[in-house]
C-alpha positions as CSV (number, residue, x, y, z in Angstrom):
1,X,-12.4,40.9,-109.2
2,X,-10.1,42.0,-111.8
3,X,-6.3,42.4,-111.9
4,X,-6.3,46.0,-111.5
5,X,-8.8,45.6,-107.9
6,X,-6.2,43.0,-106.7
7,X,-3.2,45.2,-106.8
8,X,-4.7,49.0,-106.6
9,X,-7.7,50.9,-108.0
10,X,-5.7,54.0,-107.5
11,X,-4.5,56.4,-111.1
12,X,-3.3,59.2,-109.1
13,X,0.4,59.6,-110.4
14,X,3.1,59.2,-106.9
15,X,3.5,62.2,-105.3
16,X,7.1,63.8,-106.7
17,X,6.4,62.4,-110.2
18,X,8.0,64.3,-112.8
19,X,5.4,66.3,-115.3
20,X,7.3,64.8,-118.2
21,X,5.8,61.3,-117.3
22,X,3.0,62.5,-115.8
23,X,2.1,64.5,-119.0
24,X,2.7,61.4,-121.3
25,X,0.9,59.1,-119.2
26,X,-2.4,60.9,-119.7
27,X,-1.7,61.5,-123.4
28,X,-1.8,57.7,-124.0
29,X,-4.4,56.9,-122.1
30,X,-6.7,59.5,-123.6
31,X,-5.7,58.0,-127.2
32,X,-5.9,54.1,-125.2
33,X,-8.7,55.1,-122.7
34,X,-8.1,52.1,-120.1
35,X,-10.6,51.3,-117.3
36,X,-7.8,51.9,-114.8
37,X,-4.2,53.3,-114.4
38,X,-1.9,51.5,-111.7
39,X,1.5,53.1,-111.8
40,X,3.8,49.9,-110.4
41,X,6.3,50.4,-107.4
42,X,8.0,47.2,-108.3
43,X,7.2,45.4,-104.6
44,X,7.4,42.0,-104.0
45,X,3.8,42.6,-102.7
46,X,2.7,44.1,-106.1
47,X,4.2,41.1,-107.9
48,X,2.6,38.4,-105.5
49,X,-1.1,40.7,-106.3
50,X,-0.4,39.8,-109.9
51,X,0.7,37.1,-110.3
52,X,-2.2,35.9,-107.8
53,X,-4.8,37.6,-110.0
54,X,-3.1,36.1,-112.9
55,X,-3.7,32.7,-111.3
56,X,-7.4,33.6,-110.6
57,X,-8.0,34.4,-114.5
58,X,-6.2,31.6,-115.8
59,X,-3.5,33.4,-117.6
60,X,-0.8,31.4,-115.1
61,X,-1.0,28.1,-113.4
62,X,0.6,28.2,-110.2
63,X,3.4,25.2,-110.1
64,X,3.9,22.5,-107.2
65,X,5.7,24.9,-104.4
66,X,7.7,21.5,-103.3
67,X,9.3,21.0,-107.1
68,X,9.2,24.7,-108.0
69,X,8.8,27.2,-105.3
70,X,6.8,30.5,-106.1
71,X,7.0,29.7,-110.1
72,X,4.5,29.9,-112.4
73,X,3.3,28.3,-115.8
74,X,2.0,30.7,-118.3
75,X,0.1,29.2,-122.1
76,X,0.1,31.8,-124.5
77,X,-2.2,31.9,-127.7
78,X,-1.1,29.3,-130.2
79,X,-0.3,32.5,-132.7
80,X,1.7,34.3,-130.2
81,X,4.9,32.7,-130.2
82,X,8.0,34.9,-130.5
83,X,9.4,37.3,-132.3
84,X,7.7,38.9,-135.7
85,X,10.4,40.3,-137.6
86,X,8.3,41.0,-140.1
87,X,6.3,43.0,-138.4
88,X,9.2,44.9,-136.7
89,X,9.8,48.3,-138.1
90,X,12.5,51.1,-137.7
91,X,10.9,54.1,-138.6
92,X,13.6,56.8,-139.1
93,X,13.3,59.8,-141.0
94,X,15.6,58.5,-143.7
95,X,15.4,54.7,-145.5
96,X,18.9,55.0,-145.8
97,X,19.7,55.3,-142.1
98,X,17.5,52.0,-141.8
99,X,19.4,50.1,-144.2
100,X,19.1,46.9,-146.2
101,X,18.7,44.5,-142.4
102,X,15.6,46.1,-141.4
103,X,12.1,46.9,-142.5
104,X,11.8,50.4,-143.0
105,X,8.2,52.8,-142.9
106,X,8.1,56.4,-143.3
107,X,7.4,57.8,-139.7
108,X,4.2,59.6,-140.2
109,X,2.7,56.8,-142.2
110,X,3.6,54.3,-139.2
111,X,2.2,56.5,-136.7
112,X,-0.9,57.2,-139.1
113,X,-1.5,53.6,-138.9
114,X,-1.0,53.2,-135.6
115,X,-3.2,55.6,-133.6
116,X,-7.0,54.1,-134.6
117,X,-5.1,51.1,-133.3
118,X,-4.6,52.5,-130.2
119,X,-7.2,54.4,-129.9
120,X,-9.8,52.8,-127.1
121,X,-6.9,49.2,-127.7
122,X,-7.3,49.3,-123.8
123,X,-11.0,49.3,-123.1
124,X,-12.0,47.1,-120.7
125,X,-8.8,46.8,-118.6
126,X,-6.1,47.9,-117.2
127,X,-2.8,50.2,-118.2
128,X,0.1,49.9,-115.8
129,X,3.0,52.1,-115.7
130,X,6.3,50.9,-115.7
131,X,8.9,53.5,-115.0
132,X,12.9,51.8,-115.3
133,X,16.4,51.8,-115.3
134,X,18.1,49.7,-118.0
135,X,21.2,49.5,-116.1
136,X,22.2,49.4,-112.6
137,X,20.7,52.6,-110.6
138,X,22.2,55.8,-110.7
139,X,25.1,54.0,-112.9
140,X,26.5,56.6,-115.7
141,X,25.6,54.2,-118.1
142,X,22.8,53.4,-117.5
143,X,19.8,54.5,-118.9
144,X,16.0,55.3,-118.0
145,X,12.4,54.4,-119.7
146,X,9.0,53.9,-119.1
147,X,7.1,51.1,-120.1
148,X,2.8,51.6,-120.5
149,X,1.1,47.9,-121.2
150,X,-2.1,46.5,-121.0
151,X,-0.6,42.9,-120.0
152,X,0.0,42.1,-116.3
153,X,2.2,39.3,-117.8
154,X,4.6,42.0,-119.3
155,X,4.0,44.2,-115.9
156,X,5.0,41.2,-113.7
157,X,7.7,40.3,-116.7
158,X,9.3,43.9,-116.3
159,X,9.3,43.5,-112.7
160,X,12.2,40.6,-113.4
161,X,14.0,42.0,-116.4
162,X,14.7,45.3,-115.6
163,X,15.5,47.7,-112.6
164,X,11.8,49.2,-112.3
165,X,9.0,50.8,-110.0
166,X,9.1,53.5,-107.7
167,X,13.2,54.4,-107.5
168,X,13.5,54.2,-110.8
169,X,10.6,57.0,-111.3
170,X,12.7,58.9,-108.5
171,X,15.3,59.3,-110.6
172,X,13.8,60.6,-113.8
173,X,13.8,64.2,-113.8
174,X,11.5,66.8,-115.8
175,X,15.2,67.3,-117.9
176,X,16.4,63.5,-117.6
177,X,16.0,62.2,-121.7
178,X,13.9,58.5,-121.2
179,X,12.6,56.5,-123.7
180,X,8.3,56.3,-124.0
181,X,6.9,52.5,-124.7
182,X,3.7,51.7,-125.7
183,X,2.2,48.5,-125.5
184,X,-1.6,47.1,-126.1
185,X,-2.1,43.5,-126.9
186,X,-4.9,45.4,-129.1
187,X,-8.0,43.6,-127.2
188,X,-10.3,46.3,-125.7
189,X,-13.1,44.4,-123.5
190,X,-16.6,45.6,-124.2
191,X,-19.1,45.7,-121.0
192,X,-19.7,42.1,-119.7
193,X,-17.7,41.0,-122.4
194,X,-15.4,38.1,-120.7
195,X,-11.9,37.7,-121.2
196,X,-9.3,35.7,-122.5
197,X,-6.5,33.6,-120.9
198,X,-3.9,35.2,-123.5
199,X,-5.9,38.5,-125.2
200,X,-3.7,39.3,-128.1
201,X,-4.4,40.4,-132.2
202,X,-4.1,38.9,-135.1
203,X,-3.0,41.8,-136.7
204,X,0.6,43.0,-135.2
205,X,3.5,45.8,-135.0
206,X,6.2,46.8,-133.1
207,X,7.6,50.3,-134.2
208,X,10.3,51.7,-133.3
209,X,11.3,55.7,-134.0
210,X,14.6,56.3,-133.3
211,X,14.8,60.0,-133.9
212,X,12.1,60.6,-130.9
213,X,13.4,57.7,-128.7
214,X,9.8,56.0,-128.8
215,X,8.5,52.2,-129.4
216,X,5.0,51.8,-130.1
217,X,3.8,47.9,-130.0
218,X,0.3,46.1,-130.6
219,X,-1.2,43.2,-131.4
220,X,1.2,40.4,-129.1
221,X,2.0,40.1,-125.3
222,X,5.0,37.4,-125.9
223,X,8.4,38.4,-125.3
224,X,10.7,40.8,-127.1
225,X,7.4,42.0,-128.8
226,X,5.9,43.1,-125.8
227,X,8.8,43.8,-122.7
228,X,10.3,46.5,-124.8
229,X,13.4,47.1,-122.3
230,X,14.5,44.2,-123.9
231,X,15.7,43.8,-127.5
232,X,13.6,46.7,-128.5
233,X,15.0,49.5,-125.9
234,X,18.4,47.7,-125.1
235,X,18.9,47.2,-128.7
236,X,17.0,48.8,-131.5
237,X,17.0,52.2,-129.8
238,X,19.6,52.1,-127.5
239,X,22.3,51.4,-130.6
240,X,20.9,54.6,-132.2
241,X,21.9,56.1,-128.8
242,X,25.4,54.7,-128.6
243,X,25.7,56.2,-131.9
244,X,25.1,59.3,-131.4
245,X,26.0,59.6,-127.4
246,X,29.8,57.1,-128.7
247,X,29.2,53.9,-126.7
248,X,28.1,50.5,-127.9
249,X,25.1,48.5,-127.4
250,X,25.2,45.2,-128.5
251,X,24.2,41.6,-128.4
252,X,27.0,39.9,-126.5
253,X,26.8,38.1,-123.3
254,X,29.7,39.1,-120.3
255,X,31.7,36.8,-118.3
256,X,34.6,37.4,-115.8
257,X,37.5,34.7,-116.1
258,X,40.0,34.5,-113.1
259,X,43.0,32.5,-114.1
260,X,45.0,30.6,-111.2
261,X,47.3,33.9,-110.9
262,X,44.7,35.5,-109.6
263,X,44.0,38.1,-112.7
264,X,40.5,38.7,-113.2
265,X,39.9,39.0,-117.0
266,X,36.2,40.2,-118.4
267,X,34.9,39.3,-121.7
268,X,32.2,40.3,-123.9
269,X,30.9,37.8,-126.8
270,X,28.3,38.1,-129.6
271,X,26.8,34.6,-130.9
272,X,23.7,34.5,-132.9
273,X,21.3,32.0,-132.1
274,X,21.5,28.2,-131.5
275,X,26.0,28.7,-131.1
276,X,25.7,28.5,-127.3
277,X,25.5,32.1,-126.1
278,X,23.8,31.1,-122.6
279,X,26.2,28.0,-122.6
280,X,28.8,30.3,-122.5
281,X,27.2,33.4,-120.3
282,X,27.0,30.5,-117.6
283,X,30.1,28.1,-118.5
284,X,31.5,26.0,-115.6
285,X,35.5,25.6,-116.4
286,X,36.6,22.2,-116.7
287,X,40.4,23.3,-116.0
288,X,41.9,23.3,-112.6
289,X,42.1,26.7,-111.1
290,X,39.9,28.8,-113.5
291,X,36.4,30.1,-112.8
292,X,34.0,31.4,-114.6
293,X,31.3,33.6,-113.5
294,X,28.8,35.5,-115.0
295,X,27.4,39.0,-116.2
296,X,25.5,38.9,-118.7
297,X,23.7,36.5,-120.6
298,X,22.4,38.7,-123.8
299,X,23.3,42.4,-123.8
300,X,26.1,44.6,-122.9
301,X,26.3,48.3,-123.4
302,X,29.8,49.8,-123.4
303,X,31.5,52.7,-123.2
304,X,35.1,54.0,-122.4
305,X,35.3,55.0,-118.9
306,X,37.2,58.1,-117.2
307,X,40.4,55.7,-117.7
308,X,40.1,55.1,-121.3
309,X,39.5,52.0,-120.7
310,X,36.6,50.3,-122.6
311,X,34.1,49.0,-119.6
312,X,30.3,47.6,-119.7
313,X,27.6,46.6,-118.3
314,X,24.5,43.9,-118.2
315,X,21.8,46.7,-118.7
316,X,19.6,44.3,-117.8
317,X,18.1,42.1,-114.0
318,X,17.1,39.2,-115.4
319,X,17.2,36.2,-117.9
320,X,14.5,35.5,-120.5
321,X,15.8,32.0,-121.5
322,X,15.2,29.5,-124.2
323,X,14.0,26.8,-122.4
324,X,14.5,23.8,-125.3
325,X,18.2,22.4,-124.8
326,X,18.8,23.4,-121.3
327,X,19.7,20.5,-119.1
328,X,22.2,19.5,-116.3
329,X,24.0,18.4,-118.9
330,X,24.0,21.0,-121.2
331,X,23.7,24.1,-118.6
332,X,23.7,22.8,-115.1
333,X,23.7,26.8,-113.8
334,X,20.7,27.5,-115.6
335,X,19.0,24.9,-114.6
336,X,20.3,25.7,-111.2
337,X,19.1,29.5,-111.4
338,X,15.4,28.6,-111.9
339,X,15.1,26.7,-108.6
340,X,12.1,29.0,-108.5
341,X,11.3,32.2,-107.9
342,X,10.6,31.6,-112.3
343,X,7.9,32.4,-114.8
344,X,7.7,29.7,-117.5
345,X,6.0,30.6,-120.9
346,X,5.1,27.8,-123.1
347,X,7.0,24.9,-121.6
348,X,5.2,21.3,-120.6
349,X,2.9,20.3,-117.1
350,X,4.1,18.0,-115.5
351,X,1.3,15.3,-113.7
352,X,3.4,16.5,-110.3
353,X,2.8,20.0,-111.4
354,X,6.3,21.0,-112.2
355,X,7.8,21.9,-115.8
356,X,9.3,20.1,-118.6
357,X,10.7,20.5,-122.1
358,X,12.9,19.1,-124.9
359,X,16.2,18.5,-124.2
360,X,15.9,19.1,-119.7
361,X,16.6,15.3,-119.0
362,X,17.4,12.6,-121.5
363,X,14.0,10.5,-121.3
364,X,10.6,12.4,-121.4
365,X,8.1,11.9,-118.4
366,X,5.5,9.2,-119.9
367,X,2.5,11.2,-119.5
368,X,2.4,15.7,-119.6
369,X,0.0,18.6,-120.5
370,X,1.8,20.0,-123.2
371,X,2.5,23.6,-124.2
372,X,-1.4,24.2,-125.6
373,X,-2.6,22.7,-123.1
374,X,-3.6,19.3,-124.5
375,X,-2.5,15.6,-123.7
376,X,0.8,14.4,-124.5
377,X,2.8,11.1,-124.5
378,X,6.4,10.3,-126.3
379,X,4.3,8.5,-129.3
380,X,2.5,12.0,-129.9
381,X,5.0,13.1,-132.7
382,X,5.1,16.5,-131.9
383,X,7.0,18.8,-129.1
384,X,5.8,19.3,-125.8
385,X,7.5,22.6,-125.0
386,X,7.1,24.7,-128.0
387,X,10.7,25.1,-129.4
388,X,10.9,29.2,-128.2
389,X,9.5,28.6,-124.9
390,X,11.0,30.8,-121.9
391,X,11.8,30.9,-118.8
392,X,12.1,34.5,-117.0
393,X,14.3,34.5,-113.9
394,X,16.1,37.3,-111.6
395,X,19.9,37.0,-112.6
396,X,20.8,37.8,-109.0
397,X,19.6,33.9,-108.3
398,X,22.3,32.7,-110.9
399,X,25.0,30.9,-108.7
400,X,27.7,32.1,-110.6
401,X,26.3,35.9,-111.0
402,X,29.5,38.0,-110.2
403,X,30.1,40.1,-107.5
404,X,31.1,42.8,-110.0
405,X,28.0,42.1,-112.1
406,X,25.9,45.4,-110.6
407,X,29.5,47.6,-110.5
408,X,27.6,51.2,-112.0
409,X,31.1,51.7,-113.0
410,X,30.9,49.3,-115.6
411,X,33.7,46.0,-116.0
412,X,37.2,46.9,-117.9
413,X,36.8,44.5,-121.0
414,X,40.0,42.9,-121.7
415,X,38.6,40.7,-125.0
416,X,35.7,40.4,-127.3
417,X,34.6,36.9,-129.0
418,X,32.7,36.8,-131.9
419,X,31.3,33.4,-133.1
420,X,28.9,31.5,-135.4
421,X,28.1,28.4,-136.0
422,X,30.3,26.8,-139.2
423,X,30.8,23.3,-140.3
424,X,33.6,24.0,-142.0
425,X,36.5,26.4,-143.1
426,X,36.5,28.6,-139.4
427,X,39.2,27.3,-136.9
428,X,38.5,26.9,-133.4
429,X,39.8,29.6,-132.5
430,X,41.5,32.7,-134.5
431,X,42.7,36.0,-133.0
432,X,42.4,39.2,-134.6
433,X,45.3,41.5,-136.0
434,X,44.0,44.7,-134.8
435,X,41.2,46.5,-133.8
436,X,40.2,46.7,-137.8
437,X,40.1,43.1,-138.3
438,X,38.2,42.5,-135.2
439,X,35.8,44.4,-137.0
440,X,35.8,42.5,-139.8
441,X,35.4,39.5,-138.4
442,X,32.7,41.0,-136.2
443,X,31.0,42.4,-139.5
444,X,31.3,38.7,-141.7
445,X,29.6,36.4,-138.9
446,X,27.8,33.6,-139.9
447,X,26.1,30.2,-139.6
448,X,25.5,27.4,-142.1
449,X,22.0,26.7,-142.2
450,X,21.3,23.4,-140.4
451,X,18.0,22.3,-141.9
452,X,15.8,22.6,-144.7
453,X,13.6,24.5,-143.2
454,X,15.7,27.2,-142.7
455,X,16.8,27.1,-146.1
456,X,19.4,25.4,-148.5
457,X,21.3,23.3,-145.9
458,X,25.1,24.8,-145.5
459,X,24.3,27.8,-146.8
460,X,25.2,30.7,-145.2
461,X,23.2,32.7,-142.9
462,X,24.7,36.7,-142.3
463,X,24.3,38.0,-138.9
464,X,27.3,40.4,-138.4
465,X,28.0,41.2,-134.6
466,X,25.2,38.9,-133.8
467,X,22.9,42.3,-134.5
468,X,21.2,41.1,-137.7
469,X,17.6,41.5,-136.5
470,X,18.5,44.2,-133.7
471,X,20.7,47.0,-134.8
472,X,18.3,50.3,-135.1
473,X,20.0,52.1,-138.0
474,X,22.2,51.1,-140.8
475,X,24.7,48.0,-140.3
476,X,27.3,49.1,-142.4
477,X,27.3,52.7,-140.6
478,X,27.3,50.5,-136.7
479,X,30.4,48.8,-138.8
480,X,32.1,52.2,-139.3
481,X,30.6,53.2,-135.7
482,X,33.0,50.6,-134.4
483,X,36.1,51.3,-136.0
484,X,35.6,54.9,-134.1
485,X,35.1,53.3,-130.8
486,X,38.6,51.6,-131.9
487,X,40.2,54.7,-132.3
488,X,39.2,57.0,-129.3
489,X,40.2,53.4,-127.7
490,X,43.4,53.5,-129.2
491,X,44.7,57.0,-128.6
492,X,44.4,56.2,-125.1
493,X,46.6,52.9,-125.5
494,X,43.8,50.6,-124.4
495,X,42.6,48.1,-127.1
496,X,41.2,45.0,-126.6
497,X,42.0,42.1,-128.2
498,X,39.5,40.1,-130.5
499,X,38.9,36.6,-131.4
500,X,36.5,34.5,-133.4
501,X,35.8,31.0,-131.8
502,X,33.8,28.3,-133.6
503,X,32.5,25.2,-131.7
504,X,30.9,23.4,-134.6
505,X,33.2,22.2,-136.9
506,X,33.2,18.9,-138.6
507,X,35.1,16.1,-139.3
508,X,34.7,14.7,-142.6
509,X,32.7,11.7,-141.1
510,X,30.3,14.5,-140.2
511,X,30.6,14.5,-136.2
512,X,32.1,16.9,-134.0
513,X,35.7,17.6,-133.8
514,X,35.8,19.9,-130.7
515,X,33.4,18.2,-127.5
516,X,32.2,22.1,-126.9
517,X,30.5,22.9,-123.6
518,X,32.3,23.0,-120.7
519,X,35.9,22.3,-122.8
520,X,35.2,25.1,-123.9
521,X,37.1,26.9,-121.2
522,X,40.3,25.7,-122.7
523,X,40.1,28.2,-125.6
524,X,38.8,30.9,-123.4
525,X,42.3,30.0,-121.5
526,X,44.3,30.1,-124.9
527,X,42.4,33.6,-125.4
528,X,43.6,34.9,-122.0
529,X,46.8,34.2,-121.7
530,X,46.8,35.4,-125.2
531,X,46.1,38.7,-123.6
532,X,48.2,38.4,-120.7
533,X,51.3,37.6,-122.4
534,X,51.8,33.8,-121.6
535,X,51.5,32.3,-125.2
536,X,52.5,33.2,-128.2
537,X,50.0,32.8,-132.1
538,X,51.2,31.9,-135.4
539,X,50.1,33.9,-138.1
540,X,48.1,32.9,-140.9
541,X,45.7,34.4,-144.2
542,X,43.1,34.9,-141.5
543,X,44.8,36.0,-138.5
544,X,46.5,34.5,-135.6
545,X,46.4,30.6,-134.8
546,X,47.5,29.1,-131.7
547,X,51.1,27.2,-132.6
548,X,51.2,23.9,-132.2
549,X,50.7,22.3,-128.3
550,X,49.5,26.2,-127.0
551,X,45.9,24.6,-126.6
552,X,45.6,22.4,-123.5
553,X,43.6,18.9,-124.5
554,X,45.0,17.2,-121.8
555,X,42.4,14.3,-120.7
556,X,40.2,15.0,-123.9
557,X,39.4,12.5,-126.4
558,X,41.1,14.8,-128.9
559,X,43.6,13.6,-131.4
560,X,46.1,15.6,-133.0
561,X,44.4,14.6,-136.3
562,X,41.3,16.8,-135.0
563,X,43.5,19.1,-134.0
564,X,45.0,19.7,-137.8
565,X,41.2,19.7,-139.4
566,X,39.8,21.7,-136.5
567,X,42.7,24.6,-137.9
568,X,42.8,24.0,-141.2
569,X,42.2,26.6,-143.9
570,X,41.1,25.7,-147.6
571,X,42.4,27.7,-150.1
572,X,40.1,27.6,-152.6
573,X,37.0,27.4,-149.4
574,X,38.1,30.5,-148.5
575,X,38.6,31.8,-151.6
576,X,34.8,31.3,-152.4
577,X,34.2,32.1,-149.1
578,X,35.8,35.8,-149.6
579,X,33.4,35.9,-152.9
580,X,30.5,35.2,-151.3
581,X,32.0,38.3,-148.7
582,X,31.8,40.5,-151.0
583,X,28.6,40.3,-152.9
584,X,27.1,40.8,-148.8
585,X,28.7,43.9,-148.7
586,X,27.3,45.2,-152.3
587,X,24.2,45.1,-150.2
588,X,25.1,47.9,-148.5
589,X,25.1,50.1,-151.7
590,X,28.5,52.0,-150.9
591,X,28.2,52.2,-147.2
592,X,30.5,50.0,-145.9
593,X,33.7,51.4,-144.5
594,X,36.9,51.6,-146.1
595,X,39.0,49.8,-143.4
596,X,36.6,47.0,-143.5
597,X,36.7,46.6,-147.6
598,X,40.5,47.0,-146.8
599,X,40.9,44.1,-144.9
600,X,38.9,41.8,-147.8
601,X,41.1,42.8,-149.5
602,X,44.4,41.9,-147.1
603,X,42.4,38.4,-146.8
604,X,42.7,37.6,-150.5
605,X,46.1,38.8,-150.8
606,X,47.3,36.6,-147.7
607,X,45.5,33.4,-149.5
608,X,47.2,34.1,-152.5
């Protein structure tokens, strides 16, 4: 019996479903010509049918229910990983809108390309529709989408991630504006011909057309390549959105701080990978009388509300998690959160059929099935999990979700982090002068690159607002896009403040000066009672600096020699480090902003 049988045979669109959807729906499955059509209601029932036919066609192995209750194991193909930036294209009408960060194809070329892909990709099987809300439902700032697909992975996926199924469709009108995905894993079955586990194509794109609001995606079924709510929608097309509707969408996790006052702070933070971004999303305090809960763990869209105040949301309903590195003692609320109730792509089998990967306890179980499905002992010399393995869980099972987390209002944000990952030269913790610098230190993230792999080791890798591989349009225009948000902000009197953090600097015996994790709630608690009045800064050539006993190491194994290297700033380090500034934004050819060359500008005149 196939997938489709298990959960319905029925194509009939649901009574009330608006012609604009209906209409597209049969468009692409004329071009795609599936066996079947299921348009998904988002049940618990429909999710138990697929993931249950999923089971019976080996594409998931159903976990022990004592260890891992109602969880699942799923093995993709060996070449269907992650991410394939570069086969991830903005197709605007314009290079120069794309910019420099992205991969650029003329629109009518792409789509030239892609439809004798599509056409008959879905042969064989079955296309479910996925109508959603990227955003709490019925919130103004949310938004809507449907989703086509040929994976019951990514239908079952979506089911987690997002808001969808049959209330979403409700509220999609024949005028609401919705953004149209496409999906095939590009592996149309022939009659009798059998199937495969993990059916995906060698040959891959994921396209994305921001005039017309669409994503077009073949070849893979893994991730951010194939649920396209995710970086593609709440990213890629939705910053083209913000742009031209004056909100933000953007890579940055959200947290709500209470302080022992009582004041509830919120906080939104950008981090590029491997600097602790989930860490952070799900931080337990380590200070007396603070909590931390969470929000967000990946994406925030904001906008300024009816009070001029700046307020977002998660426009997301789930987490799709790097498994490698998360432990109790790394992330105990992570590992908390996927109790059950979890897909797990590309992690290890356990002999007592639960999971296992790198980094989730400190000594590795002596025998496991490892992510290809093959035999695996410590002496194997290789990973067990594959290092971008996931695990997809509700965020409404996180212990420390927020009871504001849902509010279609959107949370007031009262500060925004930016951080990278840096060695040396970045403090700890710096605060921004103004809405203008923020930007600038938004726009000059970094990390050093950690291995040779990745590159010359130390060298530094750009990623500005943590939007490197996501931003939909030109980076030095979302730049100049932000100083405008700052500015309708500021007429109204509400700003908030911004700070760059670093966890990862180093002593000059190479270790770690700052312990990180769960201390790091001591500078969130500099950063907020910098906002609330309670401390005072010190300035210096790259903004403001915590004066000397403002940062509370009490108990830490912290001397006040750390402290002094963990603030210091290197003239001539800078000074090389403002060149190297500078020859980035000659990338841009002229685009980026005045204010932000301005304040280059104030950074070499303040180092002297």
């Amino acid at each position: 019996m196939s997938v489709a049988e298990m959960v319905t045979t029925e194509s009939t669109a649901p009574v009330g479903a608006p012609e604009s959807v209906v209409g597209w729906v049969a468009s692409i499955a004329a071009l795609t010509t599936p066996d079947h059509i299921v348009w998904c209601d988002g049940s618990n029932a429909e999710f138990d049918a697929l993931t249950r036919a999923m089971v019976a066609t080996g594409t998931l192995t159903r976990l022990n229910a004592e260890h891992r209750p109602y969880s699942f194991l799923a093995r993709s193909d060996p070449q269907d990983v992650a991410r394939v930036e570069s086969r991830t294209f903005i197709c605007s009408e314009s290079p120069e809108d794309t910019g420099p960060t992205n991969n650029w194809c003329d629109p009518a070329e792409m789509r030239a390309t892609l439809r004798p892909l599509f056409s008959g990709s879905m042969r064989g099987r079955t296309m479910y529709v996925l109508p959603f809300s990227m955003g709490p439902l019925r919130s103004p700032l949310s938004r809507m989408g449907v989703q086509v697909t040929d994976s019951p992975y990514v239908a079952s996926s979506m089911g987690i991630m997002t808001r969808m199924g049959s209330e979403a469709l409700s509220l999609i009108g024949d005028a609401t504006e919705w953004v149209r995905a496409i999906h095939s894993v590009g592996a149309p079955l022939a009659p009798g011909q059998s199937d495969v586990p993990w059916p995906s194509n060698k040959e891959k794109y994921i396209s994305h057309f921001p005039e017309t609001r669409e994503i077009w995606s073949f070849g893979s079924a893994y991730g951010g390549n194939a649920l396209l709510a995710k970086k593609s929608f709440a990213l890629r097309i939705a910053s083209v959105m913000a742009r031209d509707e004056g909100w933000l969408a953007e890579h940055m996790l959200i947290i709500k701080v209470t302080n022992p006052r009582g004041r509830a702070f919120h906080v939104a933070a950008a981090f590029p990978s491997a600097c602790g971004k989930t860490n952070l999303a799900m931080l337990q305090s380590t200070i007396p009388g603070w909590t931390i809960e969470t929000i967000g763990d990946d994406i925030a869209w904001l906008g300024r509300g009816t009070d001029g105040r700046l307020r977002a949301i998660n426009p997301e309903a789930g987490f799709f998690g790097v498994a490698p590195g998360t432990g109790r003692n790394s992330n105990p609320t992570a590992m908390d959160t996927i109790w059950g109730n979890t897909i797990f792509t590309n992690v290890a089998l356990r002999d007592d059929g639960d999971v296992w990967w790198e980094g989730m306890s400190d000594i590795a179980p002596a025998h496991l099935i490892d992510w290809e499905g093959n035999d695996w002992t410590p002496d194997s010399g290789r990973p067990a999990a594959h290092p971008n393995s996931r695990f997809t869980v509700a965020a409404r099972q996180c212990p420390s979700i927020s009871n504001d987390w849902e509010d279609p209002q959107g949370v007031v944000i009262d500060a925004i982090i930016f951080g990278g990952r840096r060695a040396t030269n970045v403090p700890l913790v710096v605060e921004a002068r103004d809405w203008e610098h923020g930007v600038y230190l938004g726009a000059t993230i970094s990390s050093e690159r950690t291995a040779a792999a990745e590159g010359t080791i130390g060298e530094l890798r750009r990623d500005p607002f943590a939007m490197m591989p996501f931003v939909g349009y030109n980076m030095a225009d979302h730049w100049a896009h932000w100083l405008k948000i700052g500015a309708g902000l500021r007429s109204t009197g509400n700003v908030p403040r911004i700070f760059q953090v670093n966890w990862f600097r180093k002593g000059a015996d190479g270790s770690f000066l700052w312990p990180g994790f769960g201390e790091n709630s001591r500078v969130l608690e500099w950063i907020l009672d910098r906002v609330d009045g309670q401390v005072a800064a010190k300035d210096s050539p790259i903004g403001l600096l915590p004066t000397e006993g403002a940062l509370n190491i009490d108990g830490l194994d912290v001397t006040n020699s750390d402290m002094a290297e963990l603030f210091a700033i290197d003239q001539d380090l800078w000074h090389a480090e403002a060149d190297s500034t500078e020859e980035f934004f000659a990338t841009f050819e002229g685009r980026v902003p005045a204010a932000v060359e301005r304040q280059l500008a104030i950074l070499r005149e303040k180092l002297g």
